[in-house]
DRENTIVEX-438619 format. One line per 4 residues: number of its first residue (from 1); their letters; for each residue x, y, z of N, C-alpha, C. Coordinates in Angstrom, 2 decimals. Example, Ala and Ser with C-alpha at 12.3 -4.5 7.8 and 13.67 -1.06 7.14 Angstrom:
BEGIN
1 = AS = 13.19:-5.69:7.80:12.30:-4.50:7.80:13.20:-3.30:7.80 | 12.85:-2.25:7.08:13.67:-1.06:7.14:12.90:0.03:7.87
END
This chain:
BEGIN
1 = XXXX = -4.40:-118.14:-118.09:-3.68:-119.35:-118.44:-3.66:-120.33:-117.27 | -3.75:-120.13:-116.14:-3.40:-120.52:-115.08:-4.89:-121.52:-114.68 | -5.95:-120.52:-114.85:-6.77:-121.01:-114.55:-7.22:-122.38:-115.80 | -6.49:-122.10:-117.02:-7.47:-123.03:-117.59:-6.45:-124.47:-117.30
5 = XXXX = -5.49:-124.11:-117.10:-4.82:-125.64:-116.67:-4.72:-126.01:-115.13 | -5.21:-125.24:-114.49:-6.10:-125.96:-113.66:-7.14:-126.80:-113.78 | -7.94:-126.31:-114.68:-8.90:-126.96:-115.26:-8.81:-128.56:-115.73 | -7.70:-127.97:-116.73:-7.36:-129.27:-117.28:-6.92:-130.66:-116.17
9 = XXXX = -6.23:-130.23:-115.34:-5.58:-130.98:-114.48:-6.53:-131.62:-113.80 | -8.09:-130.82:-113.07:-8.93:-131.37:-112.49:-9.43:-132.06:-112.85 | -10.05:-131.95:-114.44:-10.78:-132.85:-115.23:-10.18:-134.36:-115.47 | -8.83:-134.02:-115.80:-7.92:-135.13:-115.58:-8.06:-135.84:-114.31
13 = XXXX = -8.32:-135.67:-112.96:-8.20:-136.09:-111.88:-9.60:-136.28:-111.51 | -10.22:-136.15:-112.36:-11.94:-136.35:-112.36:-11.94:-137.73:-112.81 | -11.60:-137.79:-113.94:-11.92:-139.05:-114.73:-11.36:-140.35:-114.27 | -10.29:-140.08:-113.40:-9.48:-140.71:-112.79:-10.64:-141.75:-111.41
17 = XXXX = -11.33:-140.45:-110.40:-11.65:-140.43:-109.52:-13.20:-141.32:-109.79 | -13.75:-141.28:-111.21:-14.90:-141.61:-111.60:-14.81:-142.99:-111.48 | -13.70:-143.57:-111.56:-13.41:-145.32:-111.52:-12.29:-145.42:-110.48 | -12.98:-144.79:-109.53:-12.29:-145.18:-107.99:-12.73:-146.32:-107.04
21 = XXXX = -13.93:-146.92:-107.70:-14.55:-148.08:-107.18:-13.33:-149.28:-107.86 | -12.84:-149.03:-109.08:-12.16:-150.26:-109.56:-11.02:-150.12:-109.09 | -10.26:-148.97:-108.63:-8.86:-148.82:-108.61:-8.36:-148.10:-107.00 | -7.39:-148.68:-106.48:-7.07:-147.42:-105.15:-6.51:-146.07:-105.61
25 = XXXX = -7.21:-145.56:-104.44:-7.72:-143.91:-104.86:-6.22:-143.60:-104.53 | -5.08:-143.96:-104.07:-4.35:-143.51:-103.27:-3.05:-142.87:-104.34 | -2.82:-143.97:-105.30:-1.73:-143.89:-106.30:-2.34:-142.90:-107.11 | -3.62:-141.96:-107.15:-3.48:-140.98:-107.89:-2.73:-139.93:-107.65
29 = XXXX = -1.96:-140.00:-106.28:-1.40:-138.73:-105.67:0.31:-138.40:-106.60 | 0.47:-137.12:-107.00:1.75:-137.13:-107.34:2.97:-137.47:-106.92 | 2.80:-137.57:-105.25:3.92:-137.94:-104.67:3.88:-139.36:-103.85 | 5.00:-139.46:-103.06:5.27:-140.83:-102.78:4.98:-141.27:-101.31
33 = XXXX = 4.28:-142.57:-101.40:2.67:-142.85:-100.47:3.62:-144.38:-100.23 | 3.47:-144.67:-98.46:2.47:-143.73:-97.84:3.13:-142.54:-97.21 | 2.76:-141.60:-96.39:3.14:-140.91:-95.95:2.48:-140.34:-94.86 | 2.74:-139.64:-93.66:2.11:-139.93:-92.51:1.05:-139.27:-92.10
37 = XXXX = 0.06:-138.39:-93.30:-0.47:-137.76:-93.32:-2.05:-137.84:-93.62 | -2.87:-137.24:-93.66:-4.63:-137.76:-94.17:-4.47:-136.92:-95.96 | -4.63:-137.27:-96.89:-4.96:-136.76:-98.23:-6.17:-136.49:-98.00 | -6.17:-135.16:-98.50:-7.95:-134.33:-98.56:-8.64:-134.74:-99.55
41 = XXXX = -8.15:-135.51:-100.74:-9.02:-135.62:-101.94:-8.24:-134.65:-103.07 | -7.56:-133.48:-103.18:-7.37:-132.88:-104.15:-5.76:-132.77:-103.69 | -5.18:-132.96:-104.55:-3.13:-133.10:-104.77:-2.72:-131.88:-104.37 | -3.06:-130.69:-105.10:-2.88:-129.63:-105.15:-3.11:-129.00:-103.75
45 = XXXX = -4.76:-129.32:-103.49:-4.54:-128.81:-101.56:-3.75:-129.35:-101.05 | -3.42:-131.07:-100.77:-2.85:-131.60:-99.51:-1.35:-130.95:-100.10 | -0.61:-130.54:-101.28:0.83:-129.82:-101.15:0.79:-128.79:-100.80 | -0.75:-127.43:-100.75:-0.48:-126.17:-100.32:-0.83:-126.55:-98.56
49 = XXXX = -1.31:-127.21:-98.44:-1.56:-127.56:-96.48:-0.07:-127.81:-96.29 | 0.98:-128.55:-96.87:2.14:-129.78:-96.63:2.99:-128.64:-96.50 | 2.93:-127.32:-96.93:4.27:-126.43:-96.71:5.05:-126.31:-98.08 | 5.66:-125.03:-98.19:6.55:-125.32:-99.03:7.86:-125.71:-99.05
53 = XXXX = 8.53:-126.06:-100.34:9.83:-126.80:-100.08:10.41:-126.04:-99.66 | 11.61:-126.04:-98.44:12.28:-125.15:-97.98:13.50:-125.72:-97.64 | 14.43:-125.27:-97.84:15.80:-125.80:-97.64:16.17:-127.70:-97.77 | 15.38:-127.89:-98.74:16.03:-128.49:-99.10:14.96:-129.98:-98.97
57 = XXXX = 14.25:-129.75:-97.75:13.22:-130.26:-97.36:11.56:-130.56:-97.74 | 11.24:-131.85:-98.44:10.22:-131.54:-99.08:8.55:-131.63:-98.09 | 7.82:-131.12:-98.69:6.61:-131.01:-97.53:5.79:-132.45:-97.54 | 5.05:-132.09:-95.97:4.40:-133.29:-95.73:3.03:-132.77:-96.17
61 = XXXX = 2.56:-133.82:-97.56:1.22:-133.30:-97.46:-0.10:-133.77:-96.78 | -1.46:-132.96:-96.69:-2.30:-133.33:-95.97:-2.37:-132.84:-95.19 | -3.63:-133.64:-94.28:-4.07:-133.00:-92.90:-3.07:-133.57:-92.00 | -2.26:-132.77:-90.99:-1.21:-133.54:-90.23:-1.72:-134.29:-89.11
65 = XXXX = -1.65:-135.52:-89.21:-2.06:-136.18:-88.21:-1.48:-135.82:-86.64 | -2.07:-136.45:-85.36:-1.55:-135.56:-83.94:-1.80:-134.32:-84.02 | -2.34:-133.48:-84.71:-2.38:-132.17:-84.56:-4.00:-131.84:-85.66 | -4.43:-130.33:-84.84:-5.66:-129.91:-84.84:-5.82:-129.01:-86.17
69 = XXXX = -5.96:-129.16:-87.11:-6.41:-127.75:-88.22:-7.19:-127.14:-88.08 | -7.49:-125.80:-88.42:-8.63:-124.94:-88.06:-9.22:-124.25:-88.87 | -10.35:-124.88:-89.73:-10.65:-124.05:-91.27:-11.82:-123.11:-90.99 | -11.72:-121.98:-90.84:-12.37:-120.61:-90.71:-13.11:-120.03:-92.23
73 = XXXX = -14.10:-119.88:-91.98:-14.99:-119.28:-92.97:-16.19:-118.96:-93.11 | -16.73:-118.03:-93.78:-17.84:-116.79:-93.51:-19.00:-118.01:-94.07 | -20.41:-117.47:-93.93:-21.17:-118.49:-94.18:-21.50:-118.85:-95.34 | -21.65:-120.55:-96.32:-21.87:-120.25:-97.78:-20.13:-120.09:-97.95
77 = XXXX = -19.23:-120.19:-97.41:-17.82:-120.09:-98.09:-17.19:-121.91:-98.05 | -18.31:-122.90:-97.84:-17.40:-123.87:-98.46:-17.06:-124.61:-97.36 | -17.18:-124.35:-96.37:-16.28:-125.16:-95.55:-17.14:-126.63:-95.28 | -18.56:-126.43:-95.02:-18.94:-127.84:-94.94:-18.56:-129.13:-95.97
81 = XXXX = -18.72:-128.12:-96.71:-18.98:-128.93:-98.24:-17.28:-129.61:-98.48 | -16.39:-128.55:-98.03:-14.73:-129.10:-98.08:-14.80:-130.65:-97.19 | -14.74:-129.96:-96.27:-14.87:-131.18:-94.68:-16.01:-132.54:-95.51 | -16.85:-132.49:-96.17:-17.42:-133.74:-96.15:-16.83:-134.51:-97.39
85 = XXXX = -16.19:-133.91:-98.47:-15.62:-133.97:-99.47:-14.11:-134.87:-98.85 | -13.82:-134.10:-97.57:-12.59:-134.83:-97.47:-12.72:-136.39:-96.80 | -13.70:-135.90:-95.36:-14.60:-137.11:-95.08:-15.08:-138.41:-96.08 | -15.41:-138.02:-97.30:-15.52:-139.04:-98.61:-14.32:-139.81:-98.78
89 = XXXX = -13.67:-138.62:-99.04:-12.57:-139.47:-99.96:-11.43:-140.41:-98.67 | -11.82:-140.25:-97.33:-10.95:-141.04:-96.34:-11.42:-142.39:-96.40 | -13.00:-142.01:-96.54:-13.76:-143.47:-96.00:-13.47:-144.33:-97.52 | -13.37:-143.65:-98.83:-13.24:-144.54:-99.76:-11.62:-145.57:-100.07
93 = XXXX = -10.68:-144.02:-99.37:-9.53:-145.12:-99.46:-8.92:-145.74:-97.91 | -10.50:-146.75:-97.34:-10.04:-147.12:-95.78:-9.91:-147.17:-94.79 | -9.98:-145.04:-94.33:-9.66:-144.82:-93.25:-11.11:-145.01:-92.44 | -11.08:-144.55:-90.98:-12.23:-144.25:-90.32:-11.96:-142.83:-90.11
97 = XXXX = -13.04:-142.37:-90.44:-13.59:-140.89:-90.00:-14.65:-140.55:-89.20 | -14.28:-139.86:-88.09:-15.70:-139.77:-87.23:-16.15:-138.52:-87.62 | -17.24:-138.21:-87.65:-17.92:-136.75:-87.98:-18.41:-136.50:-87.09 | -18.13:-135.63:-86.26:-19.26:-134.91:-85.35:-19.93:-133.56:-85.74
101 = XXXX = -21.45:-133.70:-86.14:-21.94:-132.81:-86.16:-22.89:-131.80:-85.23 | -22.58:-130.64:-85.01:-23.20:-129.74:-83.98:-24.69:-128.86:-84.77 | -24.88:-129.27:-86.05:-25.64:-128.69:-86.76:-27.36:-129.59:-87.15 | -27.02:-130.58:-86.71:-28.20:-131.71:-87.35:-28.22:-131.68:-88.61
105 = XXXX = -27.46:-131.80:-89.56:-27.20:-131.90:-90.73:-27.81:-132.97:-91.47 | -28.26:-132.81:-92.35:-28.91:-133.79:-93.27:-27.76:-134.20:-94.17 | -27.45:-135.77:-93.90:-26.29:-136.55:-94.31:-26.52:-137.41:-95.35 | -27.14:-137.73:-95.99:-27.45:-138.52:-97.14:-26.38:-138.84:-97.87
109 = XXXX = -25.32:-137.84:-97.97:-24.07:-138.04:-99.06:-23.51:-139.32:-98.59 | -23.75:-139.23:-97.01:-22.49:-140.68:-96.16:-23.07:-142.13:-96.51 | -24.09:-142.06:-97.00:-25.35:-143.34:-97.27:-23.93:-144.56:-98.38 | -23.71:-145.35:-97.81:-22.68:-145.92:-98.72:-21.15:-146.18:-98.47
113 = XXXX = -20.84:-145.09:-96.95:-19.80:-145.17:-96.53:-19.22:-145.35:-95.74 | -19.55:-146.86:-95.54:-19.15:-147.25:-93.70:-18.14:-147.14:-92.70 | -17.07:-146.56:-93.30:-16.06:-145.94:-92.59:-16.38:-144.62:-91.87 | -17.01:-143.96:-92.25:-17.52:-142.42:-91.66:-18.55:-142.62:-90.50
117 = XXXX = -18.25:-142.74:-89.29:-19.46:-142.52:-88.10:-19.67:-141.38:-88.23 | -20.81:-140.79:-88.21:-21.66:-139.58:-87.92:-22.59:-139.05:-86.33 | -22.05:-138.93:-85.85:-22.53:-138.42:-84.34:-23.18:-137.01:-84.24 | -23.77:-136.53:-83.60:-24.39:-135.31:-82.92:-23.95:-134.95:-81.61
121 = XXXX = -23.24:-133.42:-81.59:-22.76:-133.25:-80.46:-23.15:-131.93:-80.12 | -23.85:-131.58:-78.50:-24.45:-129.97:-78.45:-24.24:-129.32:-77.87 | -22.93:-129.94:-77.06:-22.08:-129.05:-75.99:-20.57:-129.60:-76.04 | -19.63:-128.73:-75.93:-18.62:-129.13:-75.79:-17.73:-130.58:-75.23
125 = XXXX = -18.14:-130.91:-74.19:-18.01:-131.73:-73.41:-18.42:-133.18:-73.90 | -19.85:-132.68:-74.66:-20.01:-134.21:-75.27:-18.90:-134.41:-76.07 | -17.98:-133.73:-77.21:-17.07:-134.12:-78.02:-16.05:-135.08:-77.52 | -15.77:-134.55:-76.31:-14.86:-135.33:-75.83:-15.39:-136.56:-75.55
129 = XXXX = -16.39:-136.52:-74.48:-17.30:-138.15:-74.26:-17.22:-139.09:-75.70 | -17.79:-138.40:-76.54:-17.74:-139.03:-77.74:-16.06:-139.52:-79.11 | -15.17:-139.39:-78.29:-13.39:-139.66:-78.56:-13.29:-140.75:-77.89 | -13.14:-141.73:-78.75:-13.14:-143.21:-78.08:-11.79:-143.72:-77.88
133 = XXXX = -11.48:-144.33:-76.69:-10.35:-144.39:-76.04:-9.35:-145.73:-76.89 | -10.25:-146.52:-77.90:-10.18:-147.19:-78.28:-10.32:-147.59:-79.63 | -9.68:-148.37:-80.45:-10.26:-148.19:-82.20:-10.40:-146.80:-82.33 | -9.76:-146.00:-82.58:-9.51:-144.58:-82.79:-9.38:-144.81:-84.00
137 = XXXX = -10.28:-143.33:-84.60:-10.34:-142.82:-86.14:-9.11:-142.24:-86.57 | -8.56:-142.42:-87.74:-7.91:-141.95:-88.13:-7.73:-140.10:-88.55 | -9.38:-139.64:-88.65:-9.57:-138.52:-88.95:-11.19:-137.89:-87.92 | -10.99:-136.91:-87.57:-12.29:-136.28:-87.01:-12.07:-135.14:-87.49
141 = XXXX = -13.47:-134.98:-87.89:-14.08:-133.24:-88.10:-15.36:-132.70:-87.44 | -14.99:-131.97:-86.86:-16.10:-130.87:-86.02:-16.24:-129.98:-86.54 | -17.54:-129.82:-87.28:-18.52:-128.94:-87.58:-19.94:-128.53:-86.99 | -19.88:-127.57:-85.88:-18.36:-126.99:-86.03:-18.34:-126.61:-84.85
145 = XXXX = -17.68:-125.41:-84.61:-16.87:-125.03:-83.04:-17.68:-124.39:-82.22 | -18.88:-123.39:-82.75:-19.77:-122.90:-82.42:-20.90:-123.89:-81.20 | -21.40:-124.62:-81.60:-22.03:-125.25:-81.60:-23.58:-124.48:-80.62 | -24.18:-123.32:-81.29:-25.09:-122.70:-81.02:-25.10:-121.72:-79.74
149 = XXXX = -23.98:-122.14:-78.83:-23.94:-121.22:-78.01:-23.26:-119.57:-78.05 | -23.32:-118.96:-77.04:-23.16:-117.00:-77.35:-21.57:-117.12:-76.81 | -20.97:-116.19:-77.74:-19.19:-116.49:-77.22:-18.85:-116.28:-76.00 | -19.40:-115.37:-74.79:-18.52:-115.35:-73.67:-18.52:-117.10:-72.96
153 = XXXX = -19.52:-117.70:-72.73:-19.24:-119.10:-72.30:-18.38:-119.95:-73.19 | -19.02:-119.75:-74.74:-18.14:-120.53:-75.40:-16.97:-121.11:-75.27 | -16.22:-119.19:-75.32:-14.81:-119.38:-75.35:-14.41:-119.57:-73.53 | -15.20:-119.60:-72.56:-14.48:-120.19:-71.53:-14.67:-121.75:-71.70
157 = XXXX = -15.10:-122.28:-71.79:-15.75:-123.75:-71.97:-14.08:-124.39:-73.09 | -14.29:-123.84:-74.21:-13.13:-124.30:-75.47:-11.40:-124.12:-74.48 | -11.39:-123.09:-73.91:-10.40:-122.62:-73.14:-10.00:-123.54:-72.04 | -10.74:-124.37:-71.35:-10.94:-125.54:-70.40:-10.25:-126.80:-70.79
161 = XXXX = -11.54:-127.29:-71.90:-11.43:-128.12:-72.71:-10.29:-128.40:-73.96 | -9.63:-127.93:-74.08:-8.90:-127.90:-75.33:-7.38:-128.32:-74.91 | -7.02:-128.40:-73.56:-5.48:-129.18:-73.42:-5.90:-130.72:-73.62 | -7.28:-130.56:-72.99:-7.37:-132.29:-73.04:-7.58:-133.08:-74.34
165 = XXXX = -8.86:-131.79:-75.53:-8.79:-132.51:-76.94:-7.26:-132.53:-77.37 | -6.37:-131.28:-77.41:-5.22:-131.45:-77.92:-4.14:-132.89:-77.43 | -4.39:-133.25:-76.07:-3.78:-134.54:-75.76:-4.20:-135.66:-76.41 | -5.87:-136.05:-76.49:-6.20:-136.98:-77.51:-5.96:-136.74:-78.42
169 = XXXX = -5.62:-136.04:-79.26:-5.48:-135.93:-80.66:-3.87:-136.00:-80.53 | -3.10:-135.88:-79.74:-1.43:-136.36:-79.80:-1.76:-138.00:-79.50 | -1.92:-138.17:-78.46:-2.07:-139.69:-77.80:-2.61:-140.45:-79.47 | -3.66:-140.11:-79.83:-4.37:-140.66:-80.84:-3.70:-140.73:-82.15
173 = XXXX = -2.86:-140.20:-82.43:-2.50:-139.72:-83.90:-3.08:-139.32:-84.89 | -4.54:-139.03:-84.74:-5.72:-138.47:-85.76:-5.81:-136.95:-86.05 | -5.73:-137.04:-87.88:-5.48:-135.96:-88.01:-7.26:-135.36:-87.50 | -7.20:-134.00:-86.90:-7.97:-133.32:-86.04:-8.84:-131.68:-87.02
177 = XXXX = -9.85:-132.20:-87.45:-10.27:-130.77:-88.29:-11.88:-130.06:-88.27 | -11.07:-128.54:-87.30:-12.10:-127.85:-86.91:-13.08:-127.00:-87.60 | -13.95:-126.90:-87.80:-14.61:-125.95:-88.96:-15.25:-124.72:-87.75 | -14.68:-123.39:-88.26:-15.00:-122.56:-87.18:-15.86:-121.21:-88.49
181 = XXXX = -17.20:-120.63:-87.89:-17.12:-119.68:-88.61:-16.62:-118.07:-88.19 | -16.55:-117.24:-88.86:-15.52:-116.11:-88.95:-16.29:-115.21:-88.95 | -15.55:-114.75:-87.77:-15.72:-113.09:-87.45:-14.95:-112.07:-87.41 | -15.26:-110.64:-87.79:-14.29:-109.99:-87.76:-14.48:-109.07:-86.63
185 = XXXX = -12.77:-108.66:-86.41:-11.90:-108.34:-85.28:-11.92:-106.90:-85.50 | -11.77:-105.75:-84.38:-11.48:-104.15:-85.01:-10.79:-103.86:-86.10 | -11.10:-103.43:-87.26:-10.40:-102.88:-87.77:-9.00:-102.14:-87.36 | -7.71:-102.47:-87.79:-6.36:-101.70:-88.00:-6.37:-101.20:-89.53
189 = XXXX = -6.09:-99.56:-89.29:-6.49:-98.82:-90.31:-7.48:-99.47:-91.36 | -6.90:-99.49:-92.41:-8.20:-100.03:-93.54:-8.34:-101.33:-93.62 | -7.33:-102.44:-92.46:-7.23:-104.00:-92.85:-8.23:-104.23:-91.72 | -9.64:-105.51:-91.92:-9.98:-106.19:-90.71:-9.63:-107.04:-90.77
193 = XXXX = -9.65:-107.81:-89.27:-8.77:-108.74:-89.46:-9.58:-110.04:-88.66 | -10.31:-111.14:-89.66:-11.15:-112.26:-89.40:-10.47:-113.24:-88.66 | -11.29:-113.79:-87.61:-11.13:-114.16:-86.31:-12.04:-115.25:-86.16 | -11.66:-116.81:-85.57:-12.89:-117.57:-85.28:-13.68:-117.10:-84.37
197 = XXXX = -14.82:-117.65:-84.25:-15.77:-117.88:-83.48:-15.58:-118.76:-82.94 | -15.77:-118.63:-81.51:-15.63:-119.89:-80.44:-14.25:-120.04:-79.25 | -13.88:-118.28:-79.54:-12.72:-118.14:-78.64:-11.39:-118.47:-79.14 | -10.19:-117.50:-78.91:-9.17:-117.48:-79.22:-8.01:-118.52:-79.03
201 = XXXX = -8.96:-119.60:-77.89:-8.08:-120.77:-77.60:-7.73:-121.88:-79.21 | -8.85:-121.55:-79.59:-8.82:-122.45:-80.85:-7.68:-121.77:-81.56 | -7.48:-120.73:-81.88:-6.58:-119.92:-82.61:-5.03:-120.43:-81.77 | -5.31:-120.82:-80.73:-3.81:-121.03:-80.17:-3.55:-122.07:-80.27
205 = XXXX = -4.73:-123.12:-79.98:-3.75:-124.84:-80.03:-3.69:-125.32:-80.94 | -4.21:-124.29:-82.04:-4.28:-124.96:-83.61:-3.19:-125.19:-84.31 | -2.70:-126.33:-84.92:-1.40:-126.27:-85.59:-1.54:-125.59:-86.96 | -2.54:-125.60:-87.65:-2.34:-125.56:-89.04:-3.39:-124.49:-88.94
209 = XXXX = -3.69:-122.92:-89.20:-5.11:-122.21:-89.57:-5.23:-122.15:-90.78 | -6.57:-121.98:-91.61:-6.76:-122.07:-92.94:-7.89:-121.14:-92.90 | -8.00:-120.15:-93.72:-8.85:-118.99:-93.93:-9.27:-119.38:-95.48 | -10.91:-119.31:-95.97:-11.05:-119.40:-97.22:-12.48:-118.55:-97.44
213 = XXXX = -12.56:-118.21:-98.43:-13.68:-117.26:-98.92:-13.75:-117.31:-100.69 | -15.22:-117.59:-100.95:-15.40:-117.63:-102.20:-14.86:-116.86:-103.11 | -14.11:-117.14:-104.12:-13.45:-116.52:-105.40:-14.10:-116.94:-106.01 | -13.91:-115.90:-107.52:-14.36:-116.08:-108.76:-13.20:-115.50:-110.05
217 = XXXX = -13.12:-116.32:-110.90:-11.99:-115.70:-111.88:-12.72:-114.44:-112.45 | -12.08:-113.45:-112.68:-12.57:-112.35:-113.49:-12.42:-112.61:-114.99 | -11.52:-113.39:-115.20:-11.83:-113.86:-116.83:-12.63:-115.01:-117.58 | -13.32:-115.04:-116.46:-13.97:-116.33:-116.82:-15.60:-116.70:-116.52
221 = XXXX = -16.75:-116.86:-117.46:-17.52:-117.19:-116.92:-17.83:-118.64:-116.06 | -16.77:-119.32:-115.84:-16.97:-120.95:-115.43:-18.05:-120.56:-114.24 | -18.72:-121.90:-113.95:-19.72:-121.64:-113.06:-19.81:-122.32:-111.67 | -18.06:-123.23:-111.72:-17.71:-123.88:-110.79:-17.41:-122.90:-109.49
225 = XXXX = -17.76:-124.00:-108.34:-17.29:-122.99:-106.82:-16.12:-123.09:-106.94 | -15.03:-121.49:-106.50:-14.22:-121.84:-106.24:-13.94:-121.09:-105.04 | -12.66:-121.43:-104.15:-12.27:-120.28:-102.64:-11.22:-120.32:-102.90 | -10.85:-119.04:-101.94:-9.41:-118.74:-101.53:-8.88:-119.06:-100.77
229 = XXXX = -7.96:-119.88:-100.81:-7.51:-120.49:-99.08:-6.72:-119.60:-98.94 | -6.08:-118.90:-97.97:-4.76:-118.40:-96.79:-4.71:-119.24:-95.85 | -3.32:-119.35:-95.28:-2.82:-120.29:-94.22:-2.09:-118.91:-93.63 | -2.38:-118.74:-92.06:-2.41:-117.71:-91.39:-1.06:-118.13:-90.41
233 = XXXX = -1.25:-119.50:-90.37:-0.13:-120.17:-89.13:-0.22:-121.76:-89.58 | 1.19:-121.89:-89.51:1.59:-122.93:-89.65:2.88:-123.26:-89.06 | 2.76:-124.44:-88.11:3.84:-124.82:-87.15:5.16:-125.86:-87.93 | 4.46:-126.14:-88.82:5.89:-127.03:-89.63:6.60:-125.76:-90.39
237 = XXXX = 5.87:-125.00:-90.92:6.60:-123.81:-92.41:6.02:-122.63:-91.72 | 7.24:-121.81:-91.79:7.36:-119.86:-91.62:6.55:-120.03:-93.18 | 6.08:-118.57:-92.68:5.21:-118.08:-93.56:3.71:-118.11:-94.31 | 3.11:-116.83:-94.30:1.62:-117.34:-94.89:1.71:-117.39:-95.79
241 = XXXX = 0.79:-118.12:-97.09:0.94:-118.37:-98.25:-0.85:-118.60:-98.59 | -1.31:-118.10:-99.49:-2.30:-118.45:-100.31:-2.84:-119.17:-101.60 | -3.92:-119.35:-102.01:-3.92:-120.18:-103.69:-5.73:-120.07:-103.89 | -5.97:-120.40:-104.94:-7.53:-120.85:-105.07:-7.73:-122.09:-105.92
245 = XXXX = -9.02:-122.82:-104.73:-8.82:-123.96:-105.50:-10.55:-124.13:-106.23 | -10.84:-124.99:-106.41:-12.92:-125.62:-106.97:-12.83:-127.03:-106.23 | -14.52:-126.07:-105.58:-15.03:-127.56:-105.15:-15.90:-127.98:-105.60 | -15.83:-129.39:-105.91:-16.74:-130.00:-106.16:-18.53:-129.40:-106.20
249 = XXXX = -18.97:-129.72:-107.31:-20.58:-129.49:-107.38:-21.25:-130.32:-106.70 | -22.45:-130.08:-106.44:-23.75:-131.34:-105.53:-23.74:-132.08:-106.38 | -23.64:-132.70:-107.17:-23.71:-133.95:-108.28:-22.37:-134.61:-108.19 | -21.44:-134.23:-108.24:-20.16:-134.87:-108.28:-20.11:-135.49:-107.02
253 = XXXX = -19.82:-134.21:-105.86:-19.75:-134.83:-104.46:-20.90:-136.40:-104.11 | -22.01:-136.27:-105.06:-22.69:-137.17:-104.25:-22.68:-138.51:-105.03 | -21.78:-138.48:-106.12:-21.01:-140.03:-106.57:-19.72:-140.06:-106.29 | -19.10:-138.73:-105.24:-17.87:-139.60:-104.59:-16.83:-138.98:-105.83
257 = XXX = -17.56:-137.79:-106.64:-16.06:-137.25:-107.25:-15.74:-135.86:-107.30 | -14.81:-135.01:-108.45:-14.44:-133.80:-107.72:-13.21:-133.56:-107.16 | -12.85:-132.33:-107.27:-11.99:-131.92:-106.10:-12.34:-131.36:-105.30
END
């Protein structure tokens, strides 16, 4: 049941999103805008990122701006495809998004979206060079944390570097989003327990972690992607909490719709 009104709801928020050239994308959100946060594109994520209501207090949704998110995931689990999806939907309602990519990625989707700079970065150090002291983006994503090198330097290098990204990204107010891929940690008894790549510093200055891995409904043949998010740590809300959401297909994403 759950899943098919999900369904419904997306499709609804599809049709919506299909005539986002005529209308601002912004008032599709259920709640009340603006608010000080980056919207990912889908309602439902930016309220499970925003926290739950807790005493009384309702959540901030989105990517939290001043502070770093850290979306962890195995390879083929989504995460590029999330990050450029969200990257879309900033540049359509306004914002600037810088992309730095460590992968040489073939970008064609951005063809159309002049808010999104796209950079290449192959060592740590350039990231920072490349954080402009000035006209600051509203949103950056690094994809990703790795950036081809073997972890013992890595993680001394990230370990260095990372009071100073975390200061630009306070100084700046841009919400900050890391795409790290996942490794796993010794096993404790029968649980392992998945770990970024790129050193444990990331795991520490991160405000928000997000763990996701491809799901599939068991009652369902639908043929849409979908993942599992977990939120491992979160500095606004006690407690981990999980959900599954669908992303967008290569056809949708590349007219700019989808969740």
């Amino acid at each position: 049941m759950r899943f098919f009104a999900m369904t419904f709801l997306e499709k609804a928020l599809k049709g919506l999103m299909d005539n986002a050239d005529q209308v601002d994308c912004e008032p599709l959100y259920p709640f009340a805008l603006p608010h000080p946060n980056i919207p990912t594109g889908n309602p439902a994520l930016d309220l499970f990122l925003g926290g739950p209501l807790k005493d009384g207090v309702s959540p901030c949704p989105g990517l939290g701006r001043g502070e770093i998110t850290l979306l962890i995931g195995g390879t083929a689990s989504g995460k590029s495809t999330l990050a450029k999806r969200i990257a879309h939907h900033s540049s359509k309602c306004g914002r600037k998004v810088l992309y730095v990519d460590t992968q040489c990625q073939e970008m064609s989707n951005f063809i159309g979206c002049p808010g999104i700079a796209h950079v290449h970065a192959t060592t740590p150090p350039d990231l920072l060079d490349l954080l402009p002291s000035k006209d600051q983006p509203d949103l950056v994503i690094l994809d990703d944390v790795v950036m081809g090198l073997s972890a013992r330097p890595l993680g001394t290098v990230w370990h260095q570097l990372l009071p100073s990204l975390t200061q630009w990204v306070s100084d700046s107010n841009a919400a900050f989003l890391a795409l790290a891929p996942a490794r796993k940690a010794m096993p404790t008894h029968e649980n392992v327990h998945i770990k970024p790549a790129g050193g444990n510093s990331w795991a520490y200055f991160a405000h928000l972690i997000i763990t996701i891995k491809p799901h599939r409904f068991k009652d369902t043949n639908d043929a849409g992607f979908c993942v599992k998010a977990q939120i491992t740590k979160d500095r606004r809300s006690a407690g981990d909490r999980e959900d599954v959401f669908r992303l967008m297909s290569a056809e949708d994403f590349q007219h700019g719709r989808g969740l």
